[in-house]
N, C-alpha and C positions, 0 to 999 in steps of 0.2 A: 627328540626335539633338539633344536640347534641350541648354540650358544646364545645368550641374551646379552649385546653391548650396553654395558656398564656408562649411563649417561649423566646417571644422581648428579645435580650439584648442576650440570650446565644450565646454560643460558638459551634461549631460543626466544627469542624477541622478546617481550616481558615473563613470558613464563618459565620457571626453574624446573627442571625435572627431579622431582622427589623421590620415587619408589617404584617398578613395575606392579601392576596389578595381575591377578590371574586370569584377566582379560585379553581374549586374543583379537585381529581385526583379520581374517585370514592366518595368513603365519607371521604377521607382525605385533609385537606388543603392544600392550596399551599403556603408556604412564601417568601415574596419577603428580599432576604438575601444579606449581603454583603461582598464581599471576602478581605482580605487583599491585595490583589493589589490594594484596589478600583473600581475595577469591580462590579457590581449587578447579580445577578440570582432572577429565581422564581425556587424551588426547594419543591416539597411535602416533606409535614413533618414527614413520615415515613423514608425517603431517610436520612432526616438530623439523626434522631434517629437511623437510623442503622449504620450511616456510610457509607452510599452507595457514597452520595455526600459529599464531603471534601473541594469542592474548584468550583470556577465559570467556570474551565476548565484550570485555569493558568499554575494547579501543572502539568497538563501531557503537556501542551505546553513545560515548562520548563524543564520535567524529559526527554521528549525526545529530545530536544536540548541539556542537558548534557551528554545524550549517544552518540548522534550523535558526542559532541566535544570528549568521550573518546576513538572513535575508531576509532583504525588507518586506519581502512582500508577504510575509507570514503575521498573522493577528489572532492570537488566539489559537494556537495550532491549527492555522486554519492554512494554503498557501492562495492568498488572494488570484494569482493567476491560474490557477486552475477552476475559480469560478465562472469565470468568462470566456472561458475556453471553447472552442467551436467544434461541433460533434464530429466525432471520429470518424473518419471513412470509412470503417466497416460497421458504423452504426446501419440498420437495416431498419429504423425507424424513421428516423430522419428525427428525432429530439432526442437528446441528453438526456440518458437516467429513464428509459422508456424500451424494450423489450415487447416480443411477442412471447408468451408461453404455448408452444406448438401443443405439447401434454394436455395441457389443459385449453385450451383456445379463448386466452384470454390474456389482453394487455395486462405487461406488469410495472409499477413503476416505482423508483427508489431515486433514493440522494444521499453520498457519500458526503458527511461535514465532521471538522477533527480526526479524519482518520477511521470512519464508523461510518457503514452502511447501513440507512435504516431505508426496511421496505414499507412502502407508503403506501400498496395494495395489490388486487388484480379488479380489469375493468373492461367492459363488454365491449368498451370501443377505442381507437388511437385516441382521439379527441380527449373523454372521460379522462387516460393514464394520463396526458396531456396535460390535464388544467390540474391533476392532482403532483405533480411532478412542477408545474408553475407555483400554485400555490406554497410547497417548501420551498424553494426557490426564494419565495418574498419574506416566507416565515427566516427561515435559516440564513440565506445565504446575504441578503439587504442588510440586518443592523452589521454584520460584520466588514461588508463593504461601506456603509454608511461611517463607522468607527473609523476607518480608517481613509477617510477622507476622500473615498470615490464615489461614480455614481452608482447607484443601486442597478439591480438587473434591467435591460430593457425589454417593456413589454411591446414593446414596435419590431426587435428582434424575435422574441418568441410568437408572435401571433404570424410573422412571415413563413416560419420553419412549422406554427404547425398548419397553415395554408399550402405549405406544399408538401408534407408530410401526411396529409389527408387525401391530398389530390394524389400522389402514389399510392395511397390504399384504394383511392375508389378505381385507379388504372390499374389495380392486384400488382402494383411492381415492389411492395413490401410484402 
């Protein structure tokens, strides 16, 4: 086995290199390092030399709770603009938060709010996953746009998407 370069003591973005461990990652060591919050890692020491690793995980903990505090459009860890958001082009339902299960042959429908997807069922028909995928929508997703001084969802927008999101099933193009 080669020589192991003696790093102890430096510096690599916030974290201090401590000690090798008996940890290899390939034929590179692992060192057990220490970040300025006082956190420890084990971090190989190609990672510390490139710069890959900077920090024991603090700096993105913190960089993304500073984003979160500088945009408005967050309520509750909720990000308001991602409520309103218009179904993705590879949606193959044609409504948000609404799936087919091939496996099983049945609509599924769900709603991601705070970061947390909760699945809201499976159902015999698009329609059915439909209005249960609406219904959280008014439960969930209203007081928080309500709170924050907009208008709640619309149901002139959802009853359009699932008229023609049904009209694609009864043509088999979903």
């Amino acid at each position: 086995m080669g020589r192991i370069a003696d790093i102890a003591g430096k510096r690599f973005g916030r974290l201090v290199a401590i000690e090798p461990t008996e940890r290899r990652s390939g034929s590179n060591v692992v060192w057990r390092c220490r970040c300025d919050c006082g956190g420890e890692c084990e971090v190989e020491v190609g990672n510390l030399r490139r710069g890959t690793i900077k920090s024991c995980g603090c700096y993105r903990s913190e960089r993304a709770e500073l984003l979160r505090a500088h945009r408005t459009d967050y309520v509750d860890g909720t990000c308001l603009g991602l409520l309103g958001q218009k179904v993705r082009s590879d949606n193959t339902s044609g409504i948000k938060g609404v799936s087919f299960d091939k496996r099983r042959g049945k609509w599924c429908a769900y709603i991601t709010v705070r970061g947390k997807t909760r699945a809201l069922g499976r159902f015999g028909t698009l329609a059915e996953a439909a209005e249960a995928r609406r219904e959280a929508e008014q439960d969930l997703f209203d007081p928080i746009l309500e709170a924050a001084g907009r208008a709640p969802t619309s149901e002139e927008a959802y009853e359009s998407r699932l008229r023609e999101a049904v009209g694609k099933e009864g043509r088999g193009a979903v």
